[in-house]
Each structure stands twice: as C-alpha cells, then as structure tokens.
LUMMARVEX-563518 format. One record per residue (C-alpha): residue in one letter; chain; y, z, x. Coordinates in pm, 1 decimal. Layout:
BEGIN
ATOM/A/A/Y/Z/X
...
//
This chain:
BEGIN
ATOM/X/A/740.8/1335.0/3128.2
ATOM/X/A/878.7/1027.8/3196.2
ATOM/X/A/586.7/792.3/3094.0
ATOM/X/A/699.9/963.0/2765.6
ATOM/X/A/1059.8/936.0/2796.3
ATOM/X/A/1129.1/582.9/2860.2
ATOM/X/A/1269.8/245.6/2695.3
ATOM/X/A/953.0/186.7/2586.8
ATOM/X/A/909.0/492.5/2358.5
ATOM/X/A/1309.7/427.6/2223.3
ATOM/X/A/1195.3/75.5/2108.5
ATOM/X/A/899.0/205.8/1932.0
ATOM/X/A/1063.5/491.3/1767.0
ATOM/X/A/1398.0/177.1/1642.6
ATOM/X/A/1108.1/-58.3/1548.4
ATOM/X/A/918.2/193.4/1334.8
ATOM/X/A/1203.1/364.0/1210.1
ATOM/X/A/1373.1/11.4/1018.4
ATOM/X/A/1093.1/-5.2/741.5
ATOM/X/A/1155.4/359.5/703.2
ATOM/X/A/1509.1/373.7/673.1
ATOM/X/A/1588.2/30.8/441.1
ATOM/X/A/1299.1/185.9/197.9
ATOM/X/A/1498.2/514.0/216.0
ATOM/X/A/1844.8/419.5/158.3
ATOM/X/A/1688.9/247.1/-144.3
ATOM/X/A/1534.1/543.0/-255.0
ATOM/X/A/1900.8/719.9/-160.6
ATOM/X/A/2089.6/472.4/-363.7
ATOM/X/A/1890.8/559.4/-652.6
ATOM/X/A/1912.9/932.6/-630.2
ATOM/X/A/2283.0/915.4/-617.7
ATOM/X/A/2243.3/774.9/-1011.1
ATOM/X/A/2004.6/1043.4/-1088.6
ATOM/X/A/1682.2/890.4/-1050.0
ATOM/X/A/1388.9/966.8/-816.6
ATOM/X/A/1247.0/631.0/-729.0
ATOM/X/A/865.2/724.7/-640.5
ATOM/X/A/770.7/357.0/-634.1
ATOM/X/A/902.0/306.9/-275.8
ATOM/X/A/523.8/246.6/-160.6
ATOM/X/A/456.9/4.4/-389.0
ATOM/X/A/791.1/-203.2/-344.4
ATOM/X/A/714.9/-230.6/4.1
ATOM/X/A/427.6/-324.6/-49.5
ATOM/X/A/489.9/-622.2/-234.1
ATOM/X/A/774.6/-693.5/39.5
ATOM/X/A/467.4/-698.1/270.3
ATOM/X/A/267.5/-879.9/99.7
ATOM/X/A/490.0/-1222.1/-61.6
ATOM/X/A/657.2/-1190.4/284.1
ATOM/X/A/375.8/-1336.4/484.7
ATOM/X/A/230.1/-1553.2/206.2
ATOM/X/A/611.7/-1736.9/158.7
ATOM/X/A/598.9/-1754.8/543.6
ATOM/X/A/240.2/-1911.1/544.3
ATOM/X/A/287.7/-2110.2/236.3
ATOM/X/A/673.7/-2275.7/366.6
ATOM/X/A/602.0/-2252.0/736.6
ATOM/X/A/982.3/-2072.4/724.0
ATOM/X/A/979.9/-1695.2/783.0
ATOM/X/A/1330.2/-1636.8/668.7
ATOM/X/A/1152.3/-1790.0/312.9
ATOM/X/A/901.0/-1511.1/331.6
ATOM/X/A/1152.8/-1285.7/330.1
ATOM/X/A/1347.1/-1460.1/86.5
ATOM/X/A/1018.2/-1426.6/-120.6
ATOM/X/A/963.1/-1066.4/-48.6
ATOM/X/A/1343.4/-953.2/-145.7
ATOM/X/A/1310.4/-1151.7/-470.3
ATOM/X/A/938.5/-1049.7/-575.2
ATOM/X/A/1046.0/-658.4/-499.4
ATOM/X/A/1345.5/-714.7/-678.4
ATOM/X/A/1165.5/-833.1/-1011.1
ATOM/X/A/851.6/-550.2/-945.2
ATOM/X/A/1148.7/-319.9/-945.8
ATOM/X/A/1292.0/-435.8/-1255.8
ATOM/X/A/968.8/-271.8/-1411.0
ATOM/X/A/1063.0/12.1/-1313.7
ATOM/X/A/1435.4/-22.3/-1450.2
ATOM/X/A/1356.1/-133.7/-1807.0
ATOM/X/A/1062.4/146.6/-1845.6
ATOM/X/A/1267.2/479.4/-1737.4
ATOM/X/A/1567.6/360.6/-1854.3
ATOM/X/A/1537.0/133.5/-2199.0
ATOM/X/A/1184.5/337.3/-2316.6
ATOM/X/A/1289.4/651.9/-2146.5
ATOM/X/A/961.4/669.4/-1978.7
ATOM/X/A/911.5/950.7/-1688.9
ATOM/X/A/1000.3/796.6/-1371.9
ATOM/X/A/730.1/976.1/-1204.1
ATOM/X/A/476.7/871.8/-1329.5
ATOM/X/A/577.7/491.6/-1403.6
ATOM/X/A/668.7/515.1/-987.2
ATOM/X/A/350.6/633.8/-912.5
ATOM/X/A/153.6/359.8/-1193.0
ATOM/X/A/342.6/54.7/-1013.8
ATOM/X/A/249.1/180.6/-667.5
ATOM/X/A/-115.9/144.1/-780.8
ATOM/X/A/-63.8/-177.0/-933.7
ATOM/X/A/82.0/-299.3/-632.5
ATOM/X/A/-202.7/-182.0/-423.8
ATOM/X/A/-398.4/-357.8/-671.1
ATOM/X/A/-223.5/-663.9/-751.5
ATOM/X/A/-183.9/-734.8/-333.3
ATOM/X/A/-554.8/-699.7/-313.7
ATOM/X/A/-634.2/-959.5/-563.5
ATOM/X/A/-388.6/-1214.6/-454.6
ATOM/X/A/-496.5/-1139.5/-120.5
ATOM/X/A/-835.8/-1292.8/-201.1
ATOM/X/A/-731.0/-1499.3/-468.3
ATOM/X/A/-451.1/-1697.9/-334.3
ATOM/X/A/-466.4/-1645.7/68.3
ATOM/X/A/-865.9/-1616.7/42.1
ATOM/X/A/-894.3/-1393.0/297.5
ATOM/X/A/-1077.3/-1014.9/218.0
ATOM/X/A/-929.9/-724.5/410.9
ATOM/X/A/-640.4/-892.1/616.6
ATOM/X/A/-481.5/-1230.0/638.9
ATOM/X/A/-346.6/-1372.5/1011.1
ATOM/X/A/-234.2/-1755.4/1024.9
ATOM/X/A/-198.9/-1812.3/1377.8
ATOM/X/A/58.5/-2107.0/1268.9
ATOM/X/A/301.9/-1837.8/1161.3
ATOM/X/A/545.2/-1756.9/1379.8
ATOM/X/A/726.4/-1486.3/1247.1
ATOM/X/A/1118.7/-1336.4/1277.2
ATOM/X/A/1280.6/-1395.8/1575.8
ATOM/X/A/1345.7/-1088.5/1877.1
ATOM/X/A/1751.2/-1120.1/1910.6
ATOM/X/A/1813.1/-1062.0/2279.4
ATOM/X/A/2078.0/-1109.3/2518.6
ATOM/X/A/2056.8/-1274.7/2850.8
ATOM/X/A/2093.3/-1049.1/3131.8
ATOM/X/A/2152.2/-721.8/2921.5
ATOM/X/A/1793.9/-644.4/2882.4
ATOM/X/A/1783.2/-523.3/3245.1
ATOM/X/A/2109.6/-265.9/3208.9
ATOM/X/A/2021.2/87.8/3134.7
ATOM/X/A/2048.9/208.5/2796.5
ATOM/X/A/2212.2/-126.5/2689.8
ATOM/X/A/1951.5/-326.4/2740.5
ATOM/X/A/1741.4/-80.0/2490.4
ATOM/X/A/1968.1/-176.9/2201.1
ATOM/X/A/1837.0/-530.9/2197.7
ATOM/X/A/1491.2/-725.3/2138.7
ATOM/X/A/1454.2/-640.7/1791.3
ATOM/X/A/1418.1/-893.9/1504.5
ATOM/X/A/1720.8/-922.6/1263.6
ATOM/X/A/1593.7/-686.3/988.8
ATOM/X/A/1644.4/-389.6/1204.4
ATOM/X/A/1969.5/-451.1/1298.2
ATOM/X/A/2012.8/-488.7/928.0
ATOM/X/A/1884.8/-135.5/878.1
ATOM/X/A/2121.3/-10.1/1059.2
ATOM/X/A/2432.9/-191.6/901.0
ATOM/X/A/2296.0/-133.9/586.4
ATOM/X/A/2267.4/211.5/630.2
ATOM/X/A/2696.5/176.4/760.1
ATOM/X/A/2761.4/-33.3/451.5
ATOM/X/A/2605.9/239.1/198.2
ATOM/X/A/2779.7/508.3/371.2
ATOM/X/A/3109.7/351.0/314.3
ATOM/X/A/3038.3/227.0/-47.8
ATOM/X/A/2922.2/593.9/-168.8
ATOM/X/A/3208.7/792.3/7.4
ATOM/X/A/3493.5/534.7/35.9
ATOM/X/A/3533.3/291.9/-242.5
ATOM/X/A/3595.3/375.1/-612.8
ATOM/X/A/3233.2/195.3/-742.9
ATOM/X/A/3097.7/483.7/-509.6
ATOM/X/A/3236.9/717.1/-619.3
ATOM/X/A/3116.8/572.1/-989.6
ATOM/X/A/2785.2/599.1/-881.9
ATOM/X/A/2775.5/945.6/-772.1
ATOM/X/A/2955.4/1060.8/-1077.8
ATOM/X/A/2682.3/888.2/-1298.9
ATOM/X/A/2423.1/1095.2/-1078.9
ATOM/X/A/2602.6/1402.5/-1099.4
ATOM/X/A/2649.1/1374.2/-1498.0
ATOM/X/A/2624.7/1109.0/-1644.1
ATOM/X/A/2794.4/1211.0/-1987.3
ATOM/X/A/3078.4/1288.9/-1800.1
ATOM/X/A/3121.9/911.1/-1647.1
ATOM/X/A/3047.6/801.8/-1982.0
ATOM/X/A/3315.4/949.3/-2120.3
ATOM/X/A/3581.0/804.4/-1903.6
ATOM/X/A/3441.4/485.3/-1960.2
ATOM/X/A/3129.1/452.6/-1665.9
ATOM/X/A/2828.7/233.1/-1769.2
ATOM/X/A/2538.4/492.4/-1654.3
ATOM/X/A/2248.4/272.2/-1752.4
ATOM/X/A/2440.3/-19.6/-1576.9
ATOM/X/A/2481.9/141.6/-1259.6
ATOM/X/A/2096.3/239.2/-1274.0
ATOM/X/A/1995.2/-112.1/-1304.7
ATOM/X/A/2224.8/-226.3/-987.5
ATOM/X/A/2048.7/112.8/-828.2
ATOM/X/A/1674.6/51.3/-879.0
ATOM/X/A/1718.4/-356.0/-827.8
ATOM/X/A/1881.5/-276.6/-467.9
ATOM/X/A/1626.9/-36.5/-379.2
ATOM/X/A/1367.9/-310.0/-474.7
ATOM/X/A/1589.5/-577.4/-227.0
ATOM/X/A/1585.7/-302.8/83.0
ATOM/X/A/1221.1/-235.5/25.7
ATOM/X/A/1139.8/-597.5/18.4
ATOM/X/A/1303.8/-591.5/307.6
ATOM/X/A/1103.8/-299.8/458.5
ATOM/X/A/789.7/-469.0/381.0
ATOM/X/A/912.1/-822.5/528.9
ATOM/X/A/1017.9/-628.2/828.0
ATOM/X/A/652.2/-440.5/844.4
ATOM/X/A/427.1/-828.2/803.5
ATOM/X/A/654.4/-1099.3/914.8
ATOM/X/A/852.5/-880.6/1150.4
ATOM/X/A/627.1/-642.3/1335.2
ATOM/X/A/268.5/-794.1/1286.0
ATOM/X/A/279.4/-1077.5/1144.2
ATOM/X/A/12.5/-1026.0/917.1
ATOM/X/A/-71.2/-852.4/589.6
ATOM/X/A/-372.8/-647.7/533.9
ATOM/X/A/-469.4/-473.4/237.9
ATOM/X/A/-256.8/-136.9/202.7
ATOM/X/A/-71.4/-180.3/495.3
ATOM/X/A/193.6/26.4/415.7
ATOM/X/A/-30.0/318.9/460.6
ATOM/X/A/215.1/610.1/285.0
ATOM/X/A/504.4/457.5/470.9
ATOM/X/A/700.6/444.5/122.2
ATOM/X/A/616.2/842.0/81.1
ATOM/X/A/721.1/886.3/370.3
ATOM/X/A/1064.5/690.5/359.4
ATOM/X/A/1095.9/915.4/24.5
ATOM/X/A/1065.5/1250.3/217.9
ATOM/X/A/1310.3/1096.3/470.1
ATOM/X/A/1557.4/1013.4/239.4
ATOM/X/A/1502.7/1399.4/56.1
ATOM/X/A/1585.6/1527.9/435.3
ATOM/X/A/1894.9/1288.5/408.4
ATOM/X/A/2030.0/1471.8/118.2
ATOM/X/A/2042.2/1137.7/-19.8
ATOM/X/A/2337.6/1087.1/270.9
ATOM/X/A/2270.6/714.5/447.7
ATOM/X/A/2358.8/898.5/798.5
ATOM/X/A/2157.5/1131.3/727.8
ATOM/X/A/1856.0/942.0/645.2
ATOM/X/A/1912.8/762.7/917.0
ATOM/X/A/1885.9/1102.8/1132.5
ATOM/X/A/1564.4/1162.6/915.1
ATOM/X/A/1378.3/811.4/1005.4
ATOM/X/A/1456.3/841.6/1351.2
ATOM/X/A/1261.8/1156.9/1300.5
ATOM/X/A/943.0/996.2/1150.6
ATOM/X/A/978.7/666.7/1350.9
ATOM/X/A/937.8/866.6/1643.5
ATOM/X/A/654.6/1080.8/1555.5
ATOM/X/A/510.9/762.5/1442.9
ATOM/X/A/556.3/591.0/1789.9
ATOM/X/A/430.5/913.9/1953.2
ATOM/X/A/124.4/870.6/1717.3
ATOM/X/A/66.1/530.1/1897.4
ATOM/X/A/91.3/682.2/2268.6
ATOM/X/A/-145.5/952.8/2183.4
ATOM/X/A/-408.6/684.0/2087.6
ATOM/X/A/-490.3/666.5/2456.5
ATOM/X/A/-565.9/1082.7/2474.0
ATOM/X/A/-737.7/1116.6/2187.6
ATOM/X/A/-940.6/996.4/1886.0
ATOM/X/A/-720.0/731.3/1695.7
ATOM/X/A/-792.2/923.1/1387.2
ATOM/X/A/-621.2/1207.9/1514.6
ATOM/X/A/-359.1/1037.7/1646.5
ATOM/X/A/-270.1/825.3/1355.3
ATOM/X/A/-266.9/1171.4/1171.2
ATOM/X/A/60.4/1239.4/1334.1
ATOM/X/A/325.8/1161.4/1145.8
ATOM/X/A/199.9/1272.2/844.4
ATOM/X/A/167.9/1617.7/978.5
ATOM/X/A/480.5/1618.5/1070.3
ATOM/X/A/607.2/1477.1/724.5
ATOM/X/A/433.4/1780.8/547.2
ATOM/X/A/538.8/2040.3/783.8
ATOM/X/A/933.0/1889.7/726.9
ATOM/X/A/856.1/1883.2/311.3
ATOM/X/A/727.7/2252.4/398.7
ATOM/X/A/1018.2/2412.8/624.0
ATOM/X/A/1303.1/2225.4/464.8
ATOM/X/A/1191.3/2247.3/74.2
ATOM/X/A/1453.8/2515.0/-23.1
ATOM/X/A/1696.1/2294.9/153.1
ATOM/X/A/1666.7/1988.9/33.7
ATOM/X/A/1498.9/1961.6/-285.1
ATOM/X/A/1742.8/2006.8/-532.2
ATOM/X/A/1790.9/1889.2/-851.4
ATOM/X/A/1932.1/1578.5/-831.2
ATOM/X/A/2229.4/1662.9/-1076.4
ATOM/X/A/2334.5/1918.4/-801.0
ATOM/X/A/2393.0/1637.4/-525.0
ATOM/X/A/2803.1/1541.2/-494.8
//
C-alpha cells in the first residue's frame, strides 16, 4: 500500500490533473453562457503544439506560452464567429476544429519544425519547477511544491472563476445569459458579447493546458499528444456541474486515475494500462449521466 500511497503518486495525480482542470474551467466558463464547447481537444492541442515551436523558435519558454495562449485564443475565435454570428451547431463545428487541429499540427509539424512523428530540441529548456528551499523535505508541505508555474495557475484560476461566477455582478451576468438569455437581454445583458469573452477565455486556459502538457511536462510535442485529454477535461467539467470547485474535485479524479495508469505500466501491458483513465471516464459519463447532464438552460 504504501508504494501506492506516497508523495510520489500526489505529484503525479497535481501534475496530470493542471491540463485537465485549465481545459475544464474553460469548457465551464462557456457552459455557464449556454454553450457546450466540444473543441477543448483541439484548443489544447494547438496550445501544445505553438507552445514548443515559440519556445524552440525564441529560445524563451514563457514566449511559447505566450504563443500558445494567443494561437488558441484566435483558433477559438472560429469557433465564436461560426455558432454565434452563422448560428452554426456548436457540436459539430467543436468537433470539425478538433480535426483540423489534429491536422493542421501535423502539417506544421513537418512543415515548419521538420520533424515526422515528434519534435525534441534538446536546447529547450522548458518552464521552471518552483520550489522552496528546505520545505521539500517536510511532510505534506513539501508535496505542495516542485511544480512549474502553470499548475499553480490552475489552481488560482480555478479560485478566481469561482469568485467571478458566484460573487461579482459580471458573474452573475454570465450565468443569467446561460440560464436565458432573452431574459438578460431584456434588462439590458449583451448575450452574444458575453459568449465571445466565454469561448476566447476558454481558448486562453486551453492554450494554457497545452503549454503546460509540451513546454511544461515533456518538453516536446508529438503528433496528437493530447490523446482525448480535451474529452476528457469536458466530462470533468460535466461532473463539475459546470462549478470551478467542483471541476476541480472532478480532475483530481482523472489526474489520478491517469497517474495510477502510469504505475500500473510496470504490472502490466502498457496498453492496458494506458487504458485506464478512459475506463474510468466512461464508467463516470455512465453512473453519473442522470446527474449531471442537464440541459444547460437548467444550470443556476
């Protein structure tokens, strides 16, 4: 039990949580103004992607992720104008621009790092690990650092949404436009305005997310790296009831089935292993379906 209960596991489980949760409380932010942002995969993955090639191309990895918030930004703006000017379905224009992500990474990949499959410059040197003299060795306390910035981000951004949704009158205009939007119309709310500032956000955390993912945790982009993480941040953020504590409760879930995944890479096949927090994703859409998935227009 304890070579499964240990620091080591709680690091894993914070550092594979972050991507999850940033990409989620986009995905929240955009719920609470009444649209269901299935493009979460493909915004991270452009995060992933112009995060490592602004890092390799300045040398700076705080550009990459300057580059990967501003590129995921604009891809989200797609999104915006589309469902929202031309009233297409959200679904399906989410699910078009994650393919032309995974497509558009995979031809820049070759075309403009010239690498096939995966790019590593052993020049770059990636985000920083905050840490703090001396606490590293206290128990429990020293858990809480060695992390790169981005998660600690997470975290506060996760604090910061919490408090703009449920404590400040623009919140509470941006639940209202979720909730009905004719209604905040007719006191004056700007619906379509609001769902701009909603999607473009979700496009800055998930650039984030993907930064985190190549410049933070690898250092390194290969093609399709998210791997479903942005489906996954989705389903967290359904469990969340669209809540930022509670997605936070919800990626701690599937960061730790994810680190589990890793350990059990040493007890069985890695295919099997790597299956894990899938399952568990599908067995949490399964069990908690009646639950959570609402209409959005019944979320207060």
């Amino acid at each position: 039990m304890q070579m499964w209960l240990n620091a080591s596991l709680f690091t894993s489980t914070v550092q594979m949580m972050a991507p999850l949760l940033l990409a989620a409380l986009g995905g929240a932010l955009c719920a609470r103004v009444g649209l269901f942002n299935v493009a979460l995969e493909g915004l991270m993955l452009m995060g992933a992607f112009f995060g490592v090639a602004g890092d390799h191309f300045t040398g700076s990895p705080w550009l990459g992720v300057l580059w990967a918030v501003v590129v995921s930004a604009a891809f989200s703006l797609i999104l915006a104008f589309l469902t929202l000017h031309w009233r297409a379905n959200e679904i399906v224009v989410g699910i078009a621009l994650n393919f032309l992500a995974l497509a558009l990474t995979t031809f820049l990949l070759r075309s403009v790092l010239g690498a096939t499959g995966a790019f590593y410059d052993p020049a770059m040197r990636g985000l920083p690990i905050w840490t703090l003299a001396g606490l590293q060795r206290v128990p429990v306390l020293g858990w809480l650092f060695g992390y790169t910035p981005l998660v600690y981000l997470a975290f506060a951004a996760a604090v910061a949404m919490h408090l703009f949704l449920f404590r400040t009158v623009p919140g509470f205009r941006f639940r209202a436009v979720g909730i009905n939007p004719e209604a905040a119309a007719s006191v004056g709310i700007r619906p379509a305005r609001a769902q701009y500032v909603a999607v473009v956000v979700s496009g800055v955390l998930c650039g984030l997310a993907g930064a985190q993912l190549s410049v933070g945790d690898l250092t390194m982009f290969s093609q399709g790296m998210t791997a479903g993480r942005g489906f996954i941040a989705l389903v967290a953020m359904m469990l969340g009831r669209s809540n930022p504590l509670g997605v936070i409760l919800a990626s701690a879930l599937f960061g730790l089935t994810d680190a589990i995944g890793i350990r059990l890479q040493g007890f069985m096949p890695t295919q099997f292993a790597l299956m894990v927090p899938y399952v568990v994703t599908v067995i949490a859409m399964f069990f908690f379906r009646d639950k959570y998935l609402r209409p959005l227009a019944s979320r207060g």
